[in-house]
FIFIKE-815827 format. One record per residue (C-alpha): x, y, z; residue number from 1. Coordinates in steps of 0.02 Angstrom, whole numbers, plus 32768, in hexadecimal, padded with zeros to 4 digits. Layout:
% FIFIKE-815827
   xx   yy   zz   i
    X    Y    Z NUM
...
% end
This chain:
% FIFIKE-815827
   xx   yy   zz   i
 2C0F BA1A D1B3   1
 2B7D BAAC D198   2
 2AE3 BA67 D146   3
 2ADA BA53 D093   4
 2A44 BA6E D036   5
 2A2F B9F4 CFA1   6
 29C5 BA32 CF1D   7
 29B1 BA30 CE6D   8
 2A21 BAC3 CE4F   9
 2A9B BA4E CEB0  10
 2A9C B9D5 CE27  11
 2AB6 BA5B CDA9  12
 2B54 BA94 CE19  13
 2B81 B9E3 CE2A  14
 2B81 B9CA CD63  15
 2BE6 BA78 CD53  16
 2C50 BA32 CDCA  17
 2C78 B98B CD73  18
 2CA0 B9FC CCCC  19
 2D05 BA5C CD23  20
 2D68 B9B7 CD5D  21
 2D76 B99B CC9D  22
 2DBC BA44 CC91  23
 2E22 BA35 CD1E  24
 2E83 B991 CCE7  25
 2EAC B9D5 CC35  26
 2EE3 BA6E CC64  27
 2F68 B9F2 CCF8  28
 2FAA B99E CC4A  29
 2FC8 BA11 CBD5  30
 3038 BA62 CC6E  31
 2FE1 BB06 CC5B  32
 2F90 BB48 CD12  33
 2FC3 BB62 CDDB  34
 3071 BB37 CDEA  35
 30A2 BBC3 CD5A  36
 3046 BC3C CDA2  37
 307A BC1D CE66  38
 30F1 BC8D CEB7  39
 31A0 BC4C CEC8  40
 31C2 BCA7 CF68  41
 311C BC8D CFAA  42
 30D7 BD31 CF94  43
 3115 BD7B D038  44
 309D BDB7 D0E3  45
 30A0 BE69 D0B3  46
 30E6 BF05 D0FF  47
 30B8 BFB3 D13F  48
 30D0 C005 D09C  49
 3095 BF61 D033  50
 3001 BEF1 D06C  51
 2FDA BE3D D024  52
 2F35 BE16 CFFC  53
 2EE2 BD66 CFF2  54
 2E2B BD29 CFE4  55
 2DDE BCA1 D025  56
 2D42 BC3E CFE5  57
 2CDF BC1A D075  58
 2C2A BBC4 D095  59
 2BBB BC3D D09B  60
 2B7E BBE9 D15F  61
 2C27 BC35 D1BB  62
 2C6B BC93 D13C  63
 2C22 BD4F D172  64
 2C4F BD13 D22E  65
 2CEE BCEC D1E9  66
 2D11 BD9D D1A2  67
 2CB2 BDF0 D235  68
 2D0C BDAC D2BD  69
 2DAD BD4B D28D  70
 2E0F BDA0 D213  71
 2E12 BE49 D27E  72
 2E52 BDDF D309  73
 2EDB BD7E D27A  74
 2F09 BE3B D252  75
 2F43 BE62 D30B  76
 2FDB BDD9 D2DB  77
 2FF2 BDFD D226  78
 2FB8 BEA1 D201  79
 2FF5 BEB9 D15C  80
 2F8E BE22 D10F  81
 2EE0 BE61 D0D5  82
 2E66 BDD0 D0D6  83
 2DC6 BDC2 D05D  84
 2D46 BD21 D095  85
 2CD0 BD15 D012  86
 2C28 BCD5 D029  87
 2BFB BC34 CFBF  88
 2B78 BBC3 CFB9  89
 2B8C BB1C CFFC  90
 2B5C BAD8 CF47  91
 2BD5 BB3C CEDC  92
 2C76 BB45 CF50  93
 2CC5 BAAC CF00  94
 2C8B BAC2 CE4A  95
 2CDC BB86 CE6D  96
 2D65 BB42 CEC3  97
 2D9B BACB CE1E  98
 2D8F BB47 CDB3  99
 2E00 BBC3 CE0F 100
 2E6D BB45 CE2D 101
 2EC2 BB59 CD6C 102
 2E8E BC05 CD47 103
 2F28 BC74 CD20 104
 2ED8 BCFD CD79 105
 2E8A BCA8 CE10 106
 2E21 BD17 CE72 107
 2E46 BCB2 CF08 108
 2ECE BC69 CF6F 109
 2E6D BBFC CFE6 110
 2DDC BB7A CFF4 111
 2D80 BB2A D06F 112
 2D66 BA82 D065 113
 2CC3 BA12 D097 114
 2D15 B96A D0D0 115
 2CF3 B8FB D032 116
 2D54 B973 CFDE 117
 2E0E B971 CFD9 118
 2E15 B8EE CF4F 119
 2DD8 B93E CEC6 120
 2E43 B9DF CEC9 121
 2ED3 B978 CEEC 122
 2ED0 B910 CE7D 123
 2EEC B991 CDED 124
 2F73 B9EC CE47 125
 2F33 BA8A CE73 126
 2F46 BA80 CF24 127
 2FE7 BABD CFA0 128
 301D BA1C CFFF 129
 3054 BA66 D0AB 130
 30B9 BA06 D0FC 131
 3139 B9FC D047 132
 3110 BA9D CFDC 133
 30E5 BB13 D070 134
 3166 BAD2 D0E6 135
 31E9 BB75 D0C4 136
 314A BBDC D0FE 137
 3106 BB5B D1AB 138
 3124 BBAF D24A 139
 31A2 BB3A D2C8 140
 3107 BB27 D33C 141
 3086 BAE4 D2D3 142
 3069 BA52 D318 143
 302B B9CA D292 144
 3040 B93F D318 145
 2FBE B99C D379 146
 2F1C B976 D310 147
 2EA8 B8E3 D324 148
 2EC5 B878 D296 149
 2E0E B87E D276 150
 2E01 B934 D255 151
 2E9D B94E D1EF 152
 2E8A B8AF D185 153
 2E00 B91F D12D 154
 2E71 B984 D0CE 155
 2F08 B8F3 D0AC 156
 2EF8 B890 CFF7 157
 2F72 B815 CFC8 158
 2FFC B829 D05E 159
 2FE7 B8F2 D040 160
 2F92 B976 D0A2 161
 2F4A B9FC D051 162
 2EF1 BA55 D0D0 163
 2EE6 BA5C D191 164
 2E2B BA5F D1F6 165
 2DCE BAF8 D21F 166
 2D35 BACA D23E 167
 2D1F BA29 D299 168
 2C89 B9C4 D2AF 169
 2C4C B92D D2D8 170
 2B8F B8C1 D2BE 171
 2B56 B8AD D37C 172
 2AD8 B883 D3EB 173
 2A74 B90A D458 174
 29F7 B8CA D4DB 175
 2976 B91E D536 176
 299A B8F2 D5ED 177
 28CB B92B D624 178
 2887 B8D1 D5AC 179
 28FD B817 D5E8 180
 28C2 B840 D697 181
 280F B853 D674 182
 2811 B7A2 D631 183
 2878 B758 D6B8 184
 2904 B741 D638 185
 29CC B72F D660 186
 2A1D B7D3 D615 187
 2A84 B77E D57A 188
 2B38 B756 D565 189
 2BAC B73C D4F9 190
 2B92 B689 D516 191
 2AE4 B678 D4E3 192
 2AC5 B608 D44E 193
 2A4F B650 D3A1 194
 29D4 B5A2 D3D8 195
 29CE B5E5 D48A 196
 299D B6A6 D44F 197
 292D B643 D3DD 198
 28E1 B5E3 D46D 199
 28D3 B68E D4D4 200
 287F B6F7 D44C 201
 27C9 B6C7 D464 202
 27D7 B707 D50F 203
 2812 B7B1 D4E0 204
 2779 B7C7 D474 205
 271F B820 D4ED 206
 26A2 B897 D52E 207
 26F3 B908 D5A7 208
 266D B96F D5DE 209
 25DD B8FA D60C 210
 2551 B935 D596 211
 254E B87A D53E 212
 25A2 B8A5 D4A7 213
 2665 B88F D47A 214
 26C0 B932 D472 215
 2773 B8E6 D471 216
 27CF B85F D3F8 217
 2883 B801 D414 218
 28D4 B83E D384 219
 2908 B8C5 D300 220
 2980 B89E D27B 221
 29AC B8CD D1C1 222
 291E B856 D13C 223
 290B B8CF D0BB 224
 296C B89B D038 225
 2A1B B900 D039 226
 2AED B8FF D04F 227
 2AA0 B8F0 D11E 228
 2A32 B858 D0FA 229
 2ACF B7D3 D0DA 230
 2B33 B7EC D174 231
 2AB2 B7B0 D1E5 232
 2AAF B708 D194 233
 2B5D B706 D16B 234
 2B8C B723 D239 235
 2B19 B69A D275 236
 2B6B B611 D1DD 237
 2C18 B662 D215 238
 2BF5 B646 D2D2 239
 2BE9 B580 D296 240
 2C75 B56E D24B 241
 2C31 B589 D18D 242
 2C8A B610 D10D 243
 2C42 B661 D078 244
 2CCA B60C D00C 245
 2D5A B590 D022 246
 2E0D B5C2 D004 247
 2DF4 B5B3 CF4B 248
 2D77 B646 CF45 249
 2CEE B5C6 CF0F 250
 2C39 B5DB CF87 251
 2C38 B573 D007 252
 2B9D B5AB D06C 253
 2B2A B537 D00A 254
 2B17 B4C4 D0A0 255
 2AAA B48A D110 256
 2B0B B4F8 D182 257
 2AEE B592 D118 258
 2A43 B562 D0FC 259
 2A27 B546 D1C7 260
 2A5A B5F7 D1E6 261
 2A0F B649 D15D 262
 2965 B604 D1AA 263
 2995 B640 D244 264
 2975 B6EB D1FB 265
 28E3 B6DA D1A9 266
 289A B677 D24A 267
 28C4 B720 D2CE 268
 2850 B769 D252 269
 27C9 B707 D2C0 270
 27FA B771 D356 271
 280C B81F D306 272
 276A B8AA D2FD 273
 26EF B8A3 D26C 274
 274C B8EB D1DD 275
 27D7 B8C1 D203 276
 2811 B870 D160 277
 282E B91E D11A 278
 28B2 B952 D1A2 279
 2945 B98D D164 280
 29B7 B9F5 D1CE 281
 296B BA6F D22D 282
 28D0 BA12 D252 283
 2902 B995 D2D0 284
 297F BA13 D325 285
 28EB BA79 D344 286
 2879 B9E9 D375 287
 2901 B9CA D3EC 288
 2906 BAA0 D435 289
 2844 BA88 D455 290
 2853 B9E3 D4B6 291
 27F5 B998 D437 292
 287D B901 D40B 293
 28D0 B8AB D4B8 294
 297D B89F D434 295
 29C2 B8CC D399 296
 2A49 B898 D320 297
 2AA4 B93D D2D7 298
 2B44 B99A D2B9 299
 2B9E B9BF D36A 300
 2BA8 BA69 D33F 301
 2AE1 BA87 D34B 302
 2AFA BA64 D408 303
 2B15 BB04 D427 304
 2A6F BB34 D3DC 305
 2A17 BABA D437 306
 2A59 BACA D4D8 307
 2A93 BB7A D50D 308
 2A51 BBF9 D4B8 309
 29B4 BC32 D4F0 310
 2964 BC81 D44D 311
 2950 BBE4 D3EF 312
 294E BB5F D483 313
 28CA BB4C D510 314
 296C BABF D55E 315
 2A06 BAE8 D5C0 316
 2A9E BA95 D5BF 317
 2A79 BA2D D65A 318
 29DC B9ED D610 319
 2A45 B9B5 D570 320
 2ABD B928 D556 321
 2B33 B907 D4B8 322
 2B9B B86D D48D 323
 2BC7 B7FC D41D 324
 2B32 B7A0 D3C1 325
 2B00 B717 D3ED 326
 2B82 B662 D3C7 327
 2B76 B5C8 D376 328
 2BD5 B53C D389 329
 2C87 B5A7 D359 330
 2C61 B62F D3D9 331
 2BFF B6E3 D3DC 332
 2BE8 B72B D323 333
 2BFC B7DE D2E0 334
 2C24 B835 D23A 335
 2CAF B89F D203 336
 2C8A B939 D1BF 337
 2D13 B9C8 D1CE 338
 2D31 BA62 D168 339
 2DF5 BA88 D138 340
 2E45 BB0E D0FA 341
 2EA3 BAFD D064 342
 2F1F BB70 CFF5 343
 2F12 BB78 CF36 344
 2FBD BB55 CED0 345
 2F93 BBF0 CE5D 346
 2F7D BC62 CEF3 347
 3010 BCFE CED6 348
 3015 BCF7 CF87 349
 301B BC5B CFD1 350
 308A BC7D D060 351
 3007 BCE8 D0B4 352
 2F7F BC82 D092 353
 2FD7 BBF7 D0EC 354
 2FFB BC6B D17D 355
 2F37 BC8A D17D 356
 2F0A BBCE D190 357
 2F9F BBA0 D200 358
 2F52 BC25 D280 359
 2EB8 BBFE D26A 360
 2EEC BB38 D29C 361
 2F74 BB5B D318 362
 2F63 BB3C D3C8 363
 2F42 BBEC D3E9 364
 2ED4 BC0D D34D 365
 2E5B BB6E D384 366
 2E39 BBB2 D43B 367
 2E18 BC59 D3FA 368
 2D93 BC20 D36C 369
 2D3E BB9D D3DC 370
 2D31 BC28 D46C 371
 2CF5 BCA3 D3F9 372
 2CAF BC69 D36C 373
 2C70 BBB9 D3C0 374
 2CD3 BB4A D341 375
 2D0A BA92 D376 376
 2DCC BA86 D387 377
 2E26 B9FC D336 378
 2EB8 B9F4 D390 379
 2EE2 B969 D431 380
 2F23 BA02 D49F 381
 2E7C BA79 D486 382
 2E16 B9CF D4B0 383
 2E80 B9AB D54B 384
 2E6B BA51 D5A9 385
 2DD8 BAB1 D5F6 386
 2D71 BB13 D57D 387
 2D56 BBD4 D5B4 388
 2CAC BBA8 D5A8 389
 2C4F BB36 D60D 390
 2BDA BAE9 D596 391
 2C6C BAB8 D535 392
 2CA0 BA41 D59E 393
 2C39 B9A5 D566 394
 2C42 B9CA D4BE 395
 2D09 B9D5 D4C9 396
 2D03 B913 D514 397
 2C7E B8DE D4A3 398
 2CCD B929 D41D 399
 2D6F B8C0 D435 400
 2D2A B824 D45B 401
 2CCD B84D D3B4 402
 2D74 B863 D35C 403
 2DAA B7C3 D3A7 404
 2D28 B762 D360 405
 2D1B B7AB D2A6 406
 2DDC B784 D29B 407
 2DC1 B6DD D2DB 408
 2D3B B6A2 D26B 409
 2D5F B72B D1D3 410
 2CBF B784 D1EF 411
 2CB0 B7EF D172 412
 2C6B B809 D0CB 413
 2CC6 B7C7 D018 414
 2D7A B7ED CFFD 415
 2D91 B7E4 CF41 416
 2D8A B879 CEB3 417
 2CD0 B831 CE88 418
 2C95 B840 CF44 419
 2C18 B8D5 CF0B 420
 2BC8 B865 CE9E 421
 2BC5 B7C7 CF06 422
 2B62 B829 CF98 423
 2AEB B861 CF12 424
 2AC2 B7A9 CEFA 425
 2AD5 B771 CFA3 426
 2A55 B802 CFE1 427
 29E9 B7C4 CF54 428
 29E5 B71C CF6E 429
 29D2 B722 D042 430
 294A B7AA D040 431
 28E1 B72B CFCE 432
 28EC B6AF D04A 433
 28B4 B739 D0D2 434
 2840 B776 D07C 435
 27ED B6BC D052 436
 27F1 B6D4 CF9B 437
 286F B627 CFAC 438
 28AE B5B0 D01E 439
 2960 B5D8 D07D 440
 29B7 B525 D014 441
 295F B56F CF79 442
 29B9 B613 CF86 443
 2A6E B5E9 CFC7 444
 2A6A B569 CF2A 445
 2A3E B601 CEA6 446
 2AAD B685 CF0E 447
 2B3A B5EC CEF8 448
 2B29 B5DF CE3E 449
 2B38 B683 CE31 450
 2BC0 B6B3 CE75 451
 2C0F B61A CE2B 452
 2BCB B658 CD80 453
 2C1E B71B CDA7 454
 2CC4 B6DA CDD9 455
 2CE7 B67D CD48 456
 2CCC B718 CCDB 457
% end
């Protein structure tokens, strides 16, 4: 997952999106919509004389890259399929998405989806489900049985899969090795508890350079209030055993288990540099570059960033570590967040578009994107061998253990059409509790009500 900026033009997107739900489900009953409009025959992969064109909607964080870099190298396989990624904003791709999803002239035949977000386009059937309505058009080597469960749960609603992962990632733990030493601290593991980094922090609040004054903190993370606030929370209550609802769909995180780990966010606030209250993404990250935090919690994919490349990061790979995040009494926590690929039922060619996404996922397609493009593979077999890059390699067994985990204790954020609006209340709620405007109990009990009150709508 890139980072989403929530804003109040986000809220405006998110209320054009809900309409366009409205729209969406009328337009499903009164049979009018996609499945008229699909191609029987698929649409075809084009020839010399004729090519196929398709268009992808694409956040605007990989989507240039995307154009740049990997459809020249798709076009050395399939030539004759002319590939468009357009460049959307994190905060209107799904509202766009719902509304192209019924239009009888859809200007696109593909989507990318942010993790949360399968449900609500499947639910109103404008979706391809790929292993049933694209299975005349799947190549005999795709492998399905070669993802991590984890990763390709994303895009699968109700027994179905409607997409396949593209771009993998995965909330982790990066550690400054220098900055443990200094303070005579064990390098962490996978074992280490969230009361044991607790215990550790004051000793990572530092001063590094001997002048008397502290120039380095234990910890960056996400507390401005946004979709990245939640997970945080949500990993350490998952790590114990707790769930954000029970098998009914009813919140179950009002606990004193949900309120323990919720409290464990606001108190690594304690441990962070001044100011630190209004990090959102890119803060901590580049706390962490300058050696000013001795660890962050962030997206896996940032560790490039903040390990190798030497415009934006004063560390080098051997200096950082990255793992799983800290456990509780289930294990190590993490978060899910994975961006699939998915193909629109009203797309005229819907053959080619799946060709697009099944090279883009295939065993081949995943070694080629994560070499060039630095994007984390989903499937068991990229994991299991030796990147072509060095620096890959602990990522690659982080990054599994990480899918491991999240399937293990369903790490991840809401599954359910209304997840858009229950992280809206959920980021609400838990950044009033870190930013002390209430107590952690007080909030979980109004972000439960909530929620209670929106489902029953």
């Amino acid at each position: 997952m890139n980072k989403p900026v929530h804003t109040r033009h986000g809220r405006l997107i998110a209320v054009a999106a809900a309409a366009a739900l409205s729209l969406l489900i009328l337009t499903a009953c009164d049979g009018s919509g996609a499945k008229e409009t699909s191609a029987a025959d698929g649409g075809g992969v084009g020839t010399a004389a004729a090519h196929v064109k398709i268009t992808m909607m694409a956040n605007d964080a990989f989507a240039q890259q995307w154009q740049d870099k990997l459809v020249p190298e798709f076009n050395k396989e399939f030539p004759y399929i002319d590939v468009i990624i357009d460049s959307v904003p994190y905060t209107e791709l799904l509202a766009k998405g719902m509304l192209n999803g019924t239009d009888p002239d859809p200007q696109y035949d593909l989507i990318t989806l942010d993790d949360p977000w399968t449900p609500q386009l499947a639910k109103v059937g404008v979706l391809y489900e790929l292993k049933k309505d694209a299975t005349p058009w799947t190549d005999k080597s795709f492998d399905w049985s070669d993802f991590n469960a984890a990763p390709l749960a994303s895009s699968e609603w109700d027994g179905k899969q409607y997409g396949v992962p593209l771009r993998s990632n995965m909330l982790m733990m990066f550690y400054n090795r220098s900055l443990y030493q200094k303070v005579g601290l064990a390098e962490p593991t996978p074992e280490l508890t969230w009361s044991q980094y607790l215990k550790q922090a004051p000793s990572l609040v530092q001063d590094t350079d001997g002048d008397g004054k502290t120039d380095s903190w234990a910890v960056g993370l996400t507390w401005m209030r946004g979709a990245l606030s939640p997970p945080v929370w949500q990993a350490v209550l998952n790590s114990n055993g707790g769930a954000l609802f029970d098998k009914d769909l009813k919140p179950s995180f009002d606990t004193k288990q949900g309120v323990a780990a919720l409290q464990t966010q606001v108190d690594l606030l304690k441990y962070a540099p001044p100011g630190a209250a209004n990090y959102n993404y890119t803060e901590p990250l580049d706390a962490f570059r300058q050696g000013k935090v001795a660890s962050i919690f962030t997206w896996g994919s940032a560790y490039k960033s903040a390990a190798v490349d030497p415009k934006v990061t004063r560390l080098t790979p051997e200096e950082v570590g990255i793992q799983t995040m800290p456990a509780g009494s289930d294990g190590p926590s993490t978060h899910r967040g994975i961006w699939s690929g998915s193909v629109f039922k009203n797309s005229k060619h819907p053959q080619a578009a799946w060709t697009l996404l099944q090279w883009m996922s295939s065993k081949k397609g995943e070694v080629w994107t994560t070499s060039t493009l630095g994007s984390f593979p989903a499937r068991k077999s990229t994991l299991a061998t030796a990147p072509t890059q060095a620096w890959l390699a602990p990522v690659f067994k982080a990054l599994q253990s990480a899918y491991d985990v999240a399937d293990k204790g369903q790490m991840w954020r809401p599954r359910t059409p209304e997840s858009n609006a229950i992280q809206e209340i959920l980021a609400d709620q838990t950044s009033a509790a870190v930013q002390g405007q209430t107590s952690a109990a007080d909030a979980l009990k109004k972000a439960s009500q909530q929620i209670t009150d929106l489902l029953k709508k």
